[in-house]
MDAnalysis code that builds the backbone (N, CA, C; Angstrom):
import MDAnalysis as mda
import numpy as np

u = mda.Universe.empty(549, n_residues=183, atom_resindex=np.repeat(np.arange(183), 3), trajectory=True)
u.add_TopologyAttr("name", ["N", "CA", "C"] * 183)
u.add_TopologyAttr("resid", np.arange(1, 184))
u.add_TopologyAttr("resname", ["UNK", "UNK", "UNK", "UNK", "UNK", "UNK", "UNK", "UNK", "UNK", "UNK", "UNK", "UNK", "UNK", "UNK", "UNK", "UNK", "UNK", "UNK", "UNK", "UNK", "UNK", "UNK", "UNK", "UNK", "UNK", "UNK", "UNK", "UNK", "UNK", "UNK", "UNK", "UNK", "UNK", "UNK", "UNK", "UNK", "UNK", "UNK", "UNK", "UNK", "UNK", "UNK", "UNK", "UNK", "UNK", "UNK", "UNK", "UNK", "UNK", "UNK", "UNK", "UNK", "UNK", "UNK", "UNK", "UNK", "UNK", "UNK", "UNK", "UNK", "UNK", "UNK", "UNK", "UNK", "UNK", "UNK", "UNK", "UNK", "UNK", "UNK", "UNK", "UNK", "UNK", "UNK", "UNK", "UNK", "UNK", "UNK", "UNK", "UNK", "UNK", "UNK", "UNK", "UNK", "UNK", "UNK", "UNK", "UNK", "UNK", "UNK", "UNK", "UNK", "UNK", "UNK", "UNK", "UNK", "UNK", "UNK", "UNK", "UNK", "UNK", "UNK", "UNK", "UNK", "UNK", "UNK", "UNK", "UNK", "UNK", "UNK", "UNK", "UNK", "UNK", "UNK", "UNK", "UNK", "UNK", "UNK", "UNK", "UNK", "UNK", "UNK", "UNK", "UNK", "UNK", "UNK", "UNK", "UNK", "UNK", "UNK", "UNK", "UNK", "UNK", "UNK", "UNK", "UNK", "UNK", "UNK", "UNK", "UNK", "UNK", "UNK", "UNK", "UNK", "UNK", "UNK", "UNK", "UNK", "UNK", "UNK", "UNK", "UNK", "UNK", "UNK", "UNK", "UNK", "UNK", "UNK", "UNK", "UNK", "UNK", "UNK", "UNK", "UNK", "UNK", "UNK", "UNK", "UNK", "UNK", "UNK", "UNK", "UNK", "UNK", "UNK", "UNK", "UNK", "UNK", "UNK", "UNK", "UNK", "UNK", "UNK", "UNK"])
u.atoms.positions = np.array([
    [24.756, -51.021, -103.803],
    [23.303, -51.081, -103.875],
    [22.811, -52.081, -102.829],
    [21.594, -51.769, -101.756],
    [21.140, -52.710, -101.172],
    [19.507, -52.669, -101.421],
    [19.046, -53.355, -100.375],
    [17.605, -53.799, -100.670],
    [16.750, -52.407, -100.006],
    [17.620, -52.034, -99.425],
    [17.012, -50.841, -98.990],
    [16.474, -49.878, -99.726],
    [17.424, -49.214, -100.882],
    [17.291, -48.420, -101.918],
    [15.933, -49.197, -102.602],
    [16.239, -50.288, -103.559],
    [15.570, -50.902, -104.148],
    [13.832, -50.913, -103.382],
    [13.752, -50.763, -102.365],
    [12.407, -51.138, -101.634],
    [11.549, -49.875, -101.742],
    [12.888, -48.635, -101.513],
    [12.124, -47.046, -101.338],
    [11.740, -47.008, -102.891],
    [12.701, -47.278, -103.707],
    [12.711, -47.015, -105.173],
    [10.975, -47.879, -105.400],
    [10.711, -49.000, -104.817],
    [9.136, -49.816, -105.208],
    [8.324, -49.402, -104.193],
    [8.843, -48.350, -103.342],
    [7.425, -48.019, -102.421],
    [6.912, -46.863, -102.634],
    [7.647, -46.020, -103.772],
    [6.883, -44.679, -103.953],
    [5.945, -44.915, -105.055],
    [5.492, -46.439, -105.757],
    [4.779, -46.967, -106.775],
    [3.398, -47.967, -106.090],
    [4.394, -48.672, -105.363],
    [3.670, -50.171, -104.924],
    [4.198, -50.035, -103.410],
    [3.842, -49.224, -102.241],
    [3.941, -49.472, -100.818],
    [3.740, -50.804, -100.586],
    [3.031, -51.633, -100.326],
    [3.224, -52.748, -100.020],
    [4.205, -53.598, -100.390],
    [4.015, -53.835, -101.530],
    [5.354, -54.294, -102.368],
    [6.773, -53.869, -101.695],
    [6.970, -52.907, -101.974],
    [7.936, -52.319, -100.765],
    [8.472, -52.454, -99.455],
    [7.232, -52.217, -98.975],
    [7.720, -53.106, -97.587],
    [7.717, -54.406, -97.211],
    [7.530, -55.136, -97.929],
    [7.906, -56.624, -98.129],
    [8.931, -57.057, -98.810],
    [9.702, -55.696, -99.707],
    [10.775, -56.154, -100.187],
    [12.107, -55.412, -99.252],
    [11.966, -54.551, -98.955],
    [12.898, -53.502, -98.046],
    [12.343, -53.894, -96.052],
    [11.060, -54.595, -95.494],
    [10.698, -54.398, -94.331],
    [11.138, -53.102, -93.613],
    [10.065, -53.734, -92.680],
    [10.311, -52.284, -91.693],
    [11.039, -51.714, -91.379],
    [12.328, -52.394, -90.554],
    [13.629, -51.900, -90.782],
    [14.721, -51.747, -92.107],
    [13.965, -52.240, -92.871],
    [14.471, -51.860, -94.218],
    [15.774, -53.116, -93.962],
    [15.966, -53.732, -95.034],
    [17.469, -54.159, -94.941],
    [17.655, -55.797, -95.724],
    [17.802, -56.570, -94.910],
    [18.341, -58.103, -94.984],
    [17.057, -58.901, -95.778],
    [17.405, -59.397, -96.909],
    [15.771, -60.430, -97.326],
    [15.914, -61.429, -96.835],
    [14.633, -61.688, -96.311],
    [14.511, -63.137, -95.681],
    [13.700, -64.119, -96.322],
    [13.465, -65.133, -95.764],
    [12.560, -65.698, -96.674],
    [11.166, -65.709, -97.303],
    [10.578, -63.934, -96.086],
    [9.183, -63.772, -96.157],
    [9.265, -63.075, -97.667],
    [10.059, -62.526, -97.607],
    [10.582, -61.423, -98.667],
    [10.942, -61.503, -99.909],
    [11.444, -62.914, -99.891],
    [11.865, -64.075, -101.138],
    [10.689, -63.651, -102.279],
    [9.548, -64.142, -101.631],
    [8.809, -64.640, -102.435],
    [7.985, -63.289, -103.396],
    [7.852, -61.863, -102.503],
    [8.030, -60.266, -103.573],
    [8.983, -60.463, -104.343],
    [10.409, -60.750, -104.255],
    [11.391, -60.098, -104.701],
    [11.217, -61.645, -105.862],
    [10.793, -62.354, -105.898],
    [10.954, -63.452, -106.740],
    [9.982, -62.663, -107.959],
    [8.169, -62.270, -107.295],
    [7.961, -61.545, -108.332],
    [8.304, -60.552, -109.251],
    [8.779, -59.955, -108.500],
    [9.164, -58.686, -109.271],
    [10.459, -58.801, -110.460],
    [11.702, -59.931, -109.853],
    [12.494, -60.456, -110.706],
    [11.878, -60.693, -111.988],
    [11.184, -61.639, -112.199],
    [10.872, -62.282, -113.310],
    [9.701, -61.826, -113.934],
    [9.080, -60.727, -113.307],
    [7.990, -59.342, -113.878],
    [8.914, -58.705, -115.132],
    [10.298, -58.821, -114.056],
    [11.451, -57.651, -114.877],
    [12.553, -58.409, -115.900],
    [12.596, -60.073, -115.783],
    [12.982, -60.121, -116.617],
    [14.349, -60.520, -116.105],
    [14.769, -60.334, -114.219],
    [16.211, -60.428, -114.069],
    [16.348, -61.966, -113.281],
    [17.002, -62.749, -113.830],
    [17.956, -63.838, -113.733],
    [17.883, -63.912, -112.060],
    [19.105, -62.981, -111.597],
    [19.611, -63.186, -110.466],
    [18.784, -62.414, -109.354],
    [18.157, -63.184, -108.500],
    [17.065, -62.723, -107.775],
    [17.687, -62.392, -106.200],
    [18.756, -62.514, -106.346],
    [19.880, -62.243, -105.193],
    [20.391, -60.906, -105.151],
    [20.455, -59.771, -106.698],
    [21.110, -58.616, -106.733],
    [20.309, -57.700, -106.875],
    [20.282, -56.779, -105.718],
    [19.419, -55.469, -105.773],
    [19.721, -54.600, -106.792],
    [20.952, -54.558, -107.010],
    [21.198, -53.991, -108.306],
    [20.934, -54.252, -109.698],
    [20.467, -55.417, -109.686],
    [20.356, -56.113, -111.129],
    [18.646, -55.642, -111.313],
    [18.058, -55.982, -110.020],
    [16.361, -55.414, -109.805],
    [16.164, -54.150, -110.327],
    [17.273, -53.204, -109.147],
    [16.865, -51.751, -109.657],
    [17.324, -51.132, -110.802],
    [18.052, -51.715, -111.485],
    [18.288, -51.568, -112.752],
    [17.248, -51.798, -114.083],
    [16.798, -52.939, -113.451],
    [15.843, -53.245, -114.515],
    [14.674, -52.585, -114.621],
    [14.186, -51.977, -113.584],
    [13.334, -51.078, -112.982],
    [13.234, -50.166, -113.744],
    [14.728, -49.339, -113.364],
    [15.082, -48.184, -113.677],
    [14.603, -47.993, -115.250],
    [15.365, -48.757, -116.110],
    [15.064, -49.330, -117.494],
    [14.493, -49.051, -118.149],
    [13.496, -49.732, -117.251],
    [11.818, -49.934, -118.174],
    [10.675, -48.989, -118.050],
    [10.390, -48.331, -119.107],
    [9.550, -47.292, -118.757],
    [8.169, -47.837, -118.336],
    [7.950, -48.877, -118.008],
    [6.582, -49.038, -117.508],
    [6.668, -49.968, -116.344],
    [7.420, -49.415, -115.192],
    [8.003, -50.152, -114.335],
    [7.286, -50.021, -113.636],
    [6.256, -48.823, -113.338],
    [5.263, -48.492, -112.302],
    [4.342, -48.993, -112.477],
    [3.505, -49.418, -113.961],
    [2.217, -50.232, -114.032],
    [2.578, -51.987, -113.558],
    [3.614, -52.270, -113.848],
    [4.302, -53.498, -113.797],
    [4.088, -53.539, -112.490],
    [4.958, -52.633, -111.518],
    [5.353, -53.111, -110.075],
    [3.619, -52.708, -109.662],
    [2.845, -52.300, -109.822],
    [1.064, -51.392, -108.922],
    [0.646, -52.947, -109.801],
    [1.061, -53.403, -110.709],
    [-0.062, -54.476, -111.424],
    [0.599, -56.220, -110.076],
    [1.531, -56.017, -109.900],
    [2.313, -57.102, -109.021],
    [1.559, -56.952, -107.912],
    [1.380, -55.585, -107.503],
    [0.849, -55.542, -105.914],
    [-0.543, -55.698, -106.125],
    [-1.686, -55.397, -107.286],
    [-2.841, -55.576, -106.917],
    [-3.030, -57.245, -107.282],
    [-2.584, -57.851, -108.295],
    [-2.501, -59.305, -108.444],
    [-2.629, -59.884, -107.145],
    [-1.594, -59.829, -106.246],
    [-1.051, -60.451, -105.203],
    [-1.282, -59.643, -103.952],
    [-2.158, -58.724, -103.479],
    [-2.338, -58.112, -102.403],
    [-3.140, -58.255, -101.534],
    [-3.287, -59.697, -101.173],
    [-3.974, -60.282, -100.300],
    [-2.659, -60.659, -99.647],
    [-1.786, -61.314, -100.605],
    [-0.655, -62.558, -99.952],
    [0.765, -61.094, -99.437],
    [0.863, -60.208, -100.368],
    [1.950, -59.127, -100.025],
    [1.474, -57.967, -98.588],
    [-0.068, -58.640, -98.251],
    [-0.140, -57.976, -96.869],
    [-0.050, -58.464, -95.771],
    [-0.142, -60.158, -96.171],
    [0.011, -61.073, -95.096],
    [1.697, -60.967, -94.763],
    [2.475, -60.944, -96.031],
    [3.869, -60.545, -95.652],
    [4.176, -59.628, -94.846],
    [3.660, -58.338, -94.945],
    [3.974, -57.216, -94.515],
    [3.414, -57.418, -93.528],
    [2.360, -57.904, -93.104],
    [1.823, -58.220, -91.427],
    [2.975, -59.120, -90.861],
    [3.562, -59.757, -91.498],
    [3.950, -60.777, -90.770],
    [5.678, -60.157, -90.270],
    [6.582, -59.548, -91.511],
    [7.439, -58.855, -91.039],
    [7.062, -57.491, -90.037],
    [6.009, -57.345, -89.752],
    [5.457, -55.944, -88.526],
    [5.844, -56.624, -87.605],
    [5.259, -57.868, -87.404],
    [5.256, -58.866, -86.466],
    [6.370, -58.996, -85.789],
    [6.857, -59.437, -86.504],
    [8.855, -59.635, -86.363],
    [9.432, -58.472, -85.698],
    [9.673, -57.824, -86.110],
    [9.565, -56.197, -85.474],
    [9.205, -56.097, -83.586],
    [8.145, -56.129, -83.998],
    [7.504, -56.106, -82.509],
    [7.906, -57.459, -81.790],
    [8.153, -58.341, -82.300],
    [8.891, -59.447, -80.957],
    [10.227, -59.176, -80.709],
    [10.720, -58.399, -81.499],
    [11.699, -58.276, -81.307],
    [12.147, -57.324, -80.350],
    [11.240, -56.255, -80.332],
    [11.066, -55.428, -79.476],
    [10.695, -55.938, -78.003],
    [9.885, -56.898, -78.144],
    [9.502, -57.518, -77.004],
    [10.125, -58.143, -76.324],
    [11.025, -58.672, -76.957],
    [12.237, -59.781, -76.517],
    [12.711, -59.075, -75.607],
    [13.780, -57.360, -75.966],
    [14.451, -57.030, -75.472],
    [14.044, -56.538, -74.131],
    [12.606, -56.278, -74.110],
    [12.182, -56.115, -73.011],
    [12.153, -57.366, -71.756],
    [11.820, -58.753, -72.408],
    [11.720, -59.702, -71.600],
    [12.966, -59.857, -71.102],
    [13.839, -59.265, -71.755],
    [15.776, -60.131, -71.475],
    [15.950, -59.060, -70.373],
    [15.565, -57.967, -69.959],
    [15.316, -57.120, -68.880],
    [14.861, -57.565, -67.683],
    [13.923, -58.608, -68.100],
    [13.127, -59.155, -66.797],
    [13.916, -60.249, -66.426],
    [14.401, -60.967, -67.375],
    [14.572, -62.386, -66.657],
    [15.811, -62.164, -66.421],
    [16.941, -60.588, -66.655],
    [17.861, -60.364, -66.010],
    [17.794, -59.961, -64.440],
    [16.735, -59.446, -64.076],
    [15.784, -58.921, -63.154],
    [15.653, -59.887, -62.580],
    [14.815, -60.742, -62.969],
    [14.532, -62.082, -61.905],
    [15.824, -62.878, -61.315],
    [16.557, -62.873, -62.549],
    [18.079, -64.020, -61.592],
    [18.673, -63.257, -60.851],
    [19.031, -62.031, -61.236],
    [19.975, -61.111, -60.502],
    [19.646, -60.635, -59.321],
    [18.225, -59.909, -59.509],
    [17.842, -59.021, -58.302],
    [17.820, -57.750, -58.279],
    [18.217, -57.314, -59.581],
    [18.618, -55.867, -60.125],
    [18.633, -55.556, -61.414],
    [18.502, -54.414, -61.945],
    [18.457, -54.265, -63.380],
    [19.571, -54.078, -63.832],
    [19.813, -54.379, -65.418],
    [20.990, -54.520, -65.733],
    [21.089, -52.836, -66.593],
    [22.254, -52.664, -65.948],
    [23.019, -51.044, -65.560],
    [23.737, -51.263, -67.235],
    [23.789, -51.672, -67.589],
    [24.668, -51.443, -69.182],
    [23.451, -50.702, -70.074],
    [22.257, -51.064, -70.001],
    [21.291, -50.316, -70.477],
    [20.889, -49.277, -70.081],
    [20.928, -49.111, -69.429],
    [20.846, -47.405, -68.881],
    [22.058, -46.512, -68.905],
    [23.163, -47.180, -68.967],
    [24.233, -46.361, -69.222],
    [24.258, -46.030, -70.831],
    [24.065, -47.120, -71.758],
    [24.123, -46.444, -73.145],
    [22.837, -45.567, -73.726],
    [21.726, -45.991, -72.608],
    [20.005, -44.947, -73.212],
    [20.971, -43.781, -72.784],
    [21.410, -43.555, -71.658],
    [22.279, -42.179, -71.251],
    [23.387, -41.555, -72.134],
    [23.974, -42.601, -72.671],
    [24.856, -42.012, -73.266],
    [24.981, -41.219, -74.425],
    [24.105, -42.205, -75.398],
    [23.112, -41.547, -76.314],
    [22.024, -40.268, -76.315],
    [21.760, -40.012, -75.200],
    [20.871, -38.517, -74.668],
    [21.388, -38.240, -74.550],
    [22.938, -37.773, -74.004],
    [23.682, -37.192, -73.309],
    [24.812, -36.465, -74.786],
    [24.991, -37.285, -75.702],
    [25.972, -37.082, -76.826],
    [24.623, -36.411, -77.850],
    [23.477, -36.977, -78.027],
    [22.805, -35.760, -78.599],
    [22.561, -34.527, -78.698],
    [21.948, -34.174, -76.907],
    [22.121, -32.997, -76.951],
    [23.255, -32.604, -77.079],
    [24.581, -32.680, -76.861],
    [25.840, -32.298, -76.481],
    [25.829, -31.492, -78.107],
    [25.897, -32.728, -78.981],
    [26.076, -32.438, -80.335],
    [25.359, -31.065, -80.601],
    [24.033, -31.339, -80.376],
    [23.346, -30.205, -80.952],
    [23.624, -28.722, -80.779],
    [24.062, -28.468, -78.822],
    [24.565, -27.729, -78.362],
    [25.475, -26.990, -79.444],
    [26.718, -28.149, -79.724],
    [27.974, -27.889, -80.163],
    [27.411, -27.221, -81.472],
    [26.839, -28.070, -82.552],
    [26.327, -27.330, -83.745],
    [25.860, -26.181, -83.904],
    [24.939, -25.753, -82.717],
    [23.832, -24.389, -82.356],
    [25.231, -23.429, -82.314],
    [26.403, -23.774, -81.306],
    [27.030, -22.205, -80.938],
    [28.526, -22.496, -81.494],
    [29.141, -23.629, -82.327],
    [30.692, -23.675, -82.432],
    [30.178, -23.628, -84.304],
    [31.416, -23.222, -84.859],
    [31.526, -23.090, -86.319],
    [32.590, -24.207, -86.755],
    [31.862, -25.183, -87.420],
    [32.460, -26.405, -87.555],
    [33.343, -26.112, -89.121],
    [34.406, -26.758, -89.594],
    [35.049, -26.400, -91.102],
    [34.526, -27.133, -91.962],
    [33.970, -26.737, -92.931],
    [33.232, -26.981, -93.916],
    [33.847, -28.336, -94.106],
    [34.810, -28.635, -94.504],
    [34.926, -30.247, -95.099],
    [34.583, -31.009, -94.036],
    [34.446, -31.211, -92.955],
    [33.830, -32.023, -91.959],
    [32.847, -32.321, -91.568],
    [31.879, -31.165, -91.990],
    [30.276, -31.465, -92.357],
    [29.588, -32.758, -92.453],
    [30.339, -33.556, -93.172],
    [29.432, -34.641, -93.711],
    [29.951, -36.192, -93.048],
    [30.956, -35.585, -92.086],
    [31.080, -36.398, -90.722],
    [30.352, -36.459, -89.351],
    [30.224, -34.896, -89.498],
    [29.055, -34.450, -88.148],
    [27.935, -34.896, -88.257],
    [27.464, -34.707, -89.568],
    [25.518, -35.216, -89.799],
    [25.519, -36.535, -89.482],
    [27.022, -37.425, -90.141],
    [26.322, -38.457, -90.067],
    [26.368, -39.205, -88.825],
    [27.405, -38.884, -87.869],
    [27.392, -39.214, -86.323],
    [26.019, -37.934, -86.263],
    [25.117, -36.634, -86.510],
    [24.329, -36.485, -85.637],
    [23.403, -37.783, -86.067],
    [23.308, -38.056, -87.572],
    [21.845, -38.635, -87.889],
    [22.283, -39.897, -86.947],
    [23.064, -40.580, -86.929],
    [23.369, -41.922, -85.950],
    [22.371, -41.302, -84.903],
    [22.968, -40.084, -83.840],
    [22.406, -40.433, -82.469],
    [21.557, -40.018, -82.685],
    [20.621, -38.861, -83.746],
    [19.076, -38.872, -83.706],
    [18.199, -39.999, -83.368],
    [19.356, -41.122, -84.704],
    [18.032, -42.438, -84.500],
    [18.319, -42.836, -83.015],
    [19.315, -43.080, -82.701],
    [19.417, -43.349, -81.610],
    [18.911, -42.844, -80.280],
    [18.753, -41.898, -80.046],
    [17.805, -41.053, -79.427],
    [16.001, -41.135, -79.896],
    [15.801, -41.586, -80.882],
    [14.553, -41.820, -80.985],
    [14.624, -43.200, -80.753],
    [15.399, -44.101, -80.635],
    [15.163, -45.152, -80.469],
    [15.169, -45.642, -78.896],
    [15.917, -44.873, -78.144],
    [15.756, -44.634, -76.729],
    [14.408, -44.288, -75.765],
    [13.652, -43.312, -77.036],
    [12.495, -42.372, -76.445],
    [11.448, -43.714, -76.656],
    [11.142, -44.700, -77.687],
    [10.335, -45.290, -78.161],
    [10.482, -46.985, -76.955],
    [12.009, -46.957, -76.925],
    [12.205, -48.113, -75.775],
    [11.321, -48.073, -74.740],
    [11.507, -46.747, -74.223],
    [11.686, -46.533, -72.374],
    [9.710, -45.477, -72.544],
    [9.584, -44.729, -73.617],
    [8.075, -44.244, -73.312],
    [7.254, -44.415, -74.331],
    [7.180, -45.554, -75.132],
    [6.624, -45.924, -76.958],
    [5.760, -46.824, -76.246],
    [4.888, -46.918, -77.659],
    [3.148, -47.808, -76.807],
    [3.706, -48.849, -76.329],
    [4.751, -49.949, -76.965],
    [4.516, -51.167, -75.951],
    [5.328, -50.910, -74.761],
    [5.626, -49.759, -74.321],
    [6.233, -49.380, -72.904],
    [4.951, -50.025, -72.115],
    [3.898, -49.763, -71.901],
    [2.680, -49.858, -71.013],
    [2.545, -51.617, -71.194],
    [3.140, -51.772, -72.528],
    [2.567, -54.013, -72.319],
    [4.237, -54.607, -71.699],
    [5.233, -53.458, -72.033],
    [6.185, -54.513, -71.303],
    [5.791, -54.014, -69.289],
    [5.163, -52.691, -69.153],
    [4.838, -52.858, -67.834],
    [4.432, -54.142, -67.357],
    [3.229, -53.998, -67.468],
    [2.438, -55.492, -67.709],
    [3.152, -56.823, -67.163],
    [3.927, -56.718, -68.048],
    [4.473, -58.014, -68.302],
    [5.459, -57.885, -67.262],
    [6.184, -57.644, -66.761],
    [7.484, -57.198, -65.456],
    [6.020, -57.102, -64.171],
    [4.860, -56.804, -64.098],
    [3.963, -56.548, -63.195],
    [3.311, -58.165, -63.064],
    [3.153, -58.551, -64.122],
    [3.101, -60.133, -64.337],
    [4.029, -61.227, -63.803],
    [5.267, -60.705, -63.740],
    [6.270, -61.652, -63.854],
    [6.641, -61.622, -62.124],
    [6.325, -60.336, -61.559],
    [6.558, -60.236, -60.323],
    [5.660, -60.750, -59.408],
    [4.558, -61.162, -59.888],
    [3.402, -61.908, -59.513],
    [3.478, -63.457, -59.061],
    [4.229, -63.378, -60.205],
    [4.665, -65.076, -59.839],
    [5.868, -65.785, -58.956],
])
């Protein structure tokens, strides 16, 4: 069980709630996150505010888990949006970062760094391949559920390529490399 489950399981009730307990990328609690998952613990009654499993259990449980978790988010949904603004946030610098570590590889070097373009490639290149392969070869049934999950890998991965190199902050990391060359 991770926080992931647990977040989808409180966002088809309480979205906000949710994404302050699971974030955007869904995953690791941090300390913004602490402080949902603290409510909802002791809404529910569970001790250990560390186990997603002990949460979604208790959840699961209680038949009035949905007025409980929608009564948590309207109580507190001033402070559970400032969270959720604030893990968006996170997100997007992070995104930003990787763009800046482009530039200031750019600036010392004199050139762009070729390891990134070889794996955006590699990843386009093993997608379609895959898909190809799926469209015209007859794969054996017990292996199925090896293929999806290397395709679903390079889907994301391939959407995560498309969103790098042509996604809105493509046009602010322009900017910013148009900025940097300025100086």
């Amino acid at each position: 069980m991770d926080w992931t489950k647990l977040a989808k399981t409180i966002s088809s009730v309480a979205p906000i709630l949710g994404t302050c307990v699971g974030g955007p990328a869904g995953g690791a609690v941090g300390s913004l996150a602490s402080g949902a998952i603290s409510l909802i613990a002791s809404a529910f009654g569970v001790k250990d505010m560390e186990d997603p499993k002990a949460i979604y259990e208790a959840i699961k449980a209680d038949p009035e888990a949905a007025i409980k978790l929608r009564k948590i988010e309207l109580d507190n949904k001033t402070e559970l949006a400032r969270i959720a603004l604030m893990l968006n946030e996170s997100e997007l610098k992070d995104t930003q970062n990787a763009r800046n570590r482009e530039i200031e590889v750019m600036k010392a070097t004199g050139k762009k760094d070729i390891n990134l373009y070889v794996l955006a490639w590699s990843i386009i290149v093993g997608f379609f391949s895959l898909v190809i392969i799926l469209m015209f070869v007859d794969m054996p049934a017990d292996s199925n559920g090896v293929i999806f999950l290397l395709f679903g890998a390079l889907a994301a991965g391939f959407g995560q390529v498309l969103q790098y190199f042509f996604g809105t902050t493509k046009s602010s990391g322009d900017k910013t490399t148009l900025l940097a060359m300025r100086k």
